[in-house]
C-alpha positions as CSV (number, residue, x, y, z in Angstrom):
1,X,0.0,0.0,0.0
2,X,2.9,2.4,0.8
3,X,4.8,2.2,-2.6
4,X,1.4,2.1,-4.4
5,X,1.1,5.8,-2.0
6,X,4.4,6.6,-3.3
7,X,4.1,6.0,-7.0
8,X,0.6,7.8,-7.0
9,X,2.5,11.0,-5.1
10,X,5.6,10.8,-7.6
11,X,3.4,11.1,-10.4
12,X,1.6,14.3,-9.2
13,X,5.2,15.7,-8.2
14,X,6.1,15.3,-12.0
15,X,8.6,12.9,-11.1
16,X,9.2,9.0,-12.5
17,X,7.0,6.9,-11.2
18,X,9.8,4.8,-9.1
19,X,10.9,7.8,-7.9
20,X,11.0,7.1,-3.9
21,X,11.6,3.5,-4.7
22,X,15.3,3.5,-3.7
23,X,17.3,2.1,-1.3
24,X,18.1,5.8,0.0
25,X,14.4,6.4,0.0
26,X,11.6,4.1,0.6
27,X,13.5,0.9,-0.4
28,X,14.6,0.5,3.6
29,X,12.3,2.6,5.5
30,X,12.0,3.5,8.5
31,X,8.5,2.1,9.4
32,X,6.6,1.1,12.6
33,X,3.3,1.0,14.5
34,X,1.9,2.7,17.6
35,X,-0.7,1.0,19.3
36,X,-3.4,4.3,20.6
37,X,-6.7,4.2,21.9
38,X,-8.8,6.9,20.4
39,X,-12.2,7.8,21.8
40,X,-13.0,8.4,17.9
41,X,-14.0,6.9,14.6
42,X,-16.4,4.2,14.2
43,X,-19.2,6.0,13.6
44,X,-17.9,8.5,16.7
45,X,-16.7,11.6,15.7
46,X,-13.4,12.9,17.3
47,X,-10.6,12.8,15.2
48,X,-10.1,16.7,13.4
49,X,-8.0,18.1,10.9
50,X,-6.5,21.9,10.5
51,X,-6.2,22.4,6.9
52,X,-4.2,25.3,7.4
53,X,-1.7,25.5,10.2
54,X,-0.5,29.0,9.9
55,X,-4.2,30.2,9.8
56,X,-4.7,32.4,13.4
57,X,-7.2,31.0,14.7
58,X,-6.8,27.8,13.5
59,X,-10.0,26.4,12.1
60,X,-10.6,22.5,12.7
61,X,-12.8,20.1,10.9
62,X,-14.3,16.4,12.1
63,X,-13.1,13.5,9.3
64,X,-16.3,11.7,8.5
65,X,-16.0,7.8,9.0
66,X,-16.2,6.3,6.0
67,X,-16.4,2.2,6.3
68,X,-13.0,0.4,4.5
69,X,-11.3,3.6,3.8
70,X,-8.1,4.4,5.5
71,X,-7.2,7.8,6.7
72,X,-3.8,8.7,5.1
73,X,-2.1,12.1,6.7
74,X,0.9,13.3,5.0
75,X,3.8,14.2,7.3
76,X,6.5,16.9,7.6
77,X,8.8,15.0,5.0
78,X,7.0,15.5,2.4
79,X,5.9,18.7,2.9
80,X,9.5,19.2,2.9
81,X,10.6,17.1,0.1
82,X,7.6,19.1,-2.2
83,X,8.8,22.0,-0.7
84,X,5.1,23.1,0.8
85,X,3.0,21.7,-2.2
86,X,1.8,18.7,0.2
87,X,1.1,20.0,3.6
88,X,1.4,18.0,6.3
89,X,-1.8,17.4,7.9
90,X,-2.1,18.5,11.8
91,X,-4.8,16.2,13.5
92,X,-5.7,15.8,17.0
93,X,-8.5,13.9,18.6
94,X,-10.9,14.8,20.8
95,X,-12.4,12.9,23.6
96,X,-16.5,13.2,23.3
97,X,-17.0,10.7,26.5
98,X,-17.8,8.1,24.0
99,X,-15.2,5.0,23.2
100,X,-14.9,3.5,19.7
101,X,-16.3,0.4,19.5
102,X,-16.9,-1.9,16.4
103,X,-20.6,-2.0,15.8
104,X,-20.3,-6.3,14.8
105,X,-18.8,-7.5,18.0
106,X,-18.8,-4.9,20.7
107,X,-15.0,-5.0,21.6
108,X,-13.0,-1.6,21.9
109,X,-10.8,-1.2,19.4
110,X,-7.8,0.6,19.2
111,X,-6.5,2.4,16.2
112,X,-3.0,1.5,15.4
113,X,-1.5,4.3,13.5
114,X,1.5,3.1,10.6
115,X,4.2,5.6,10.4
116,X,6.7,5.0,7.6
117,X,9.8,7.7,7.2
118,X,12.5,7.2,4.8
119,X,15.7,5.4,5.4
120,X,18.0,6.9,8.1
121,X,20.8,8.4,5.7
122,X,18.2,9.5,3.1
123,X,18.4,13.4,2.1
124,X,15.2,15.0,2.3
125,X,15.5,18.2,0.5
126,X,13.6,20.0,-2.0
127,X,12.6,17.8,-5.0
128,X,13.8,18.9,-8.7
129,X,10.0,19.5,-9.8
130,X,9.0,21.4,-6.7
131,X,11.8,24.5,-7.0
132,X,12.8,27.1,-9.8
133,X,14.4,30.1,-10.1
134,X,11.1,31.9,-8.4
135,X,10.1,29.1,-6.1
136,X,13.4,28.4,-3.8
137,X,13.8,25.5,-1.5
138,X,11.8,26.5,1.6
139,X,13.8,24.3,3.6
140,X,17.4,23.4,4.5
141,X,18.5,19.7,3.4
142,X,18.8,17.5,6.5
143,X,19.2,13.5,6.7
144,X,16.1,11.5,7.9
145,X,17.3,10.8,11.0
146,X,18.8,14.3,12.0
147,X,15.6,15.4,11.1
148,X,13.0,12.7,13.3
149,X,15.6,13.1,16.7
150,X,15.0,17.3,16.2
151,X,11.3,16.7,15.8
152,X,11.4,13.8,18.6
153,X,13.1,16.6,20.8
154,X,10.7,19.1,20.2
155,X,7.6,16.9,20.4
156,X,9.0,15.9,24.1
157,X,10.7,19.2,25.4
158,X,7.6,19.8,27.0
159,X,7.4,16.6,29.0
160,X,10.7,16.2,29.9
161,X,11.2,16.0,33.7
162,X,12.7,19.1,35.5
163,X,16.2,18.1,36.6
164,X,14.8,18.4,40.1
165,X,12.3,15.6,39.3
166,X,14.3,12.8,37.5
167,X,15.3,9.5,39.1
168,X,19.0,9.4,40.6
């Protein structure tokens, strides 16, 4: 499903269809799972997008549940790599009191989120189609895994334990 993803972007960034499928790209990625419970989907509203993150305020919309679609957000690397012609999507869910259950059999479920990055050397800087002499890269080039440890950092300065508070 993830190459298929890949070709299908490749082709709308003008590129070769095999584009991302190298080894420095997609060939050895960086993939793995995270096991959440959402209080969402299902046929329970929760989960909300912000089409626009640099809008002030930020306006947020519900994703409908749609039964055997998947919900496919595109992250920061390939806003990068099309330099801002995909945006990543910001998402959050929100707790309504309600937990998703499947309608069939009654068991919570959990929604187990697939993340897939490219490999840990890759490049990820502005693609060939997606800059010109009046559209400059928008970001500085940065290896894939300089880039996920800054945004693991930032993602956790804020729940990092005071100094005062960490185990000796």
């Amino acid at each position: 499903v993830c190459k298929a993803i890949a070709r299908i972007l490749a082709l709308a960034l003008d590129l070769d269809a095999d584009y991302f499928n190298t080894s420095e790209m997609l060939e050895n990625p960086i993939a793995y799972m995270r096991l959440l419970h959402y209080e969402a989907t299902d046929g329970v509203m929760g989960l909300q997008i912000c089409k626009d993150k640099d809008m002030k305020p930020q306006k947020w919309e519900y994703v409908p549940s749609i039964d055997g679609a998947y919900i496919v957000n595109l992250g920061d690397v390939l806003e990068r790599w099309s330099n801002g012609l995909f945006k990543s999507t910001m998402h959050r869910v929100l707790s309504n009191g309600q937990d998703r259950y499947s309608v069939s059999i009654k068991f919570m479920l959990t929604f187990i989120p697939f993340f897939l990055s490219p490999s840990h050397d890759c490049l990820i800087e502005c693609l060939p189609t997606c800059q010109s002499e009046n559209n400059l890269p928008k970001y500085p080039a940065i290896t894939c895994s300089a880039y996920l440890t800054q945004r693991y950092k930032e993602s956790h300065r804020e729940t990092r334990a005071s100094p005062e508070n960490r185990p000796k």
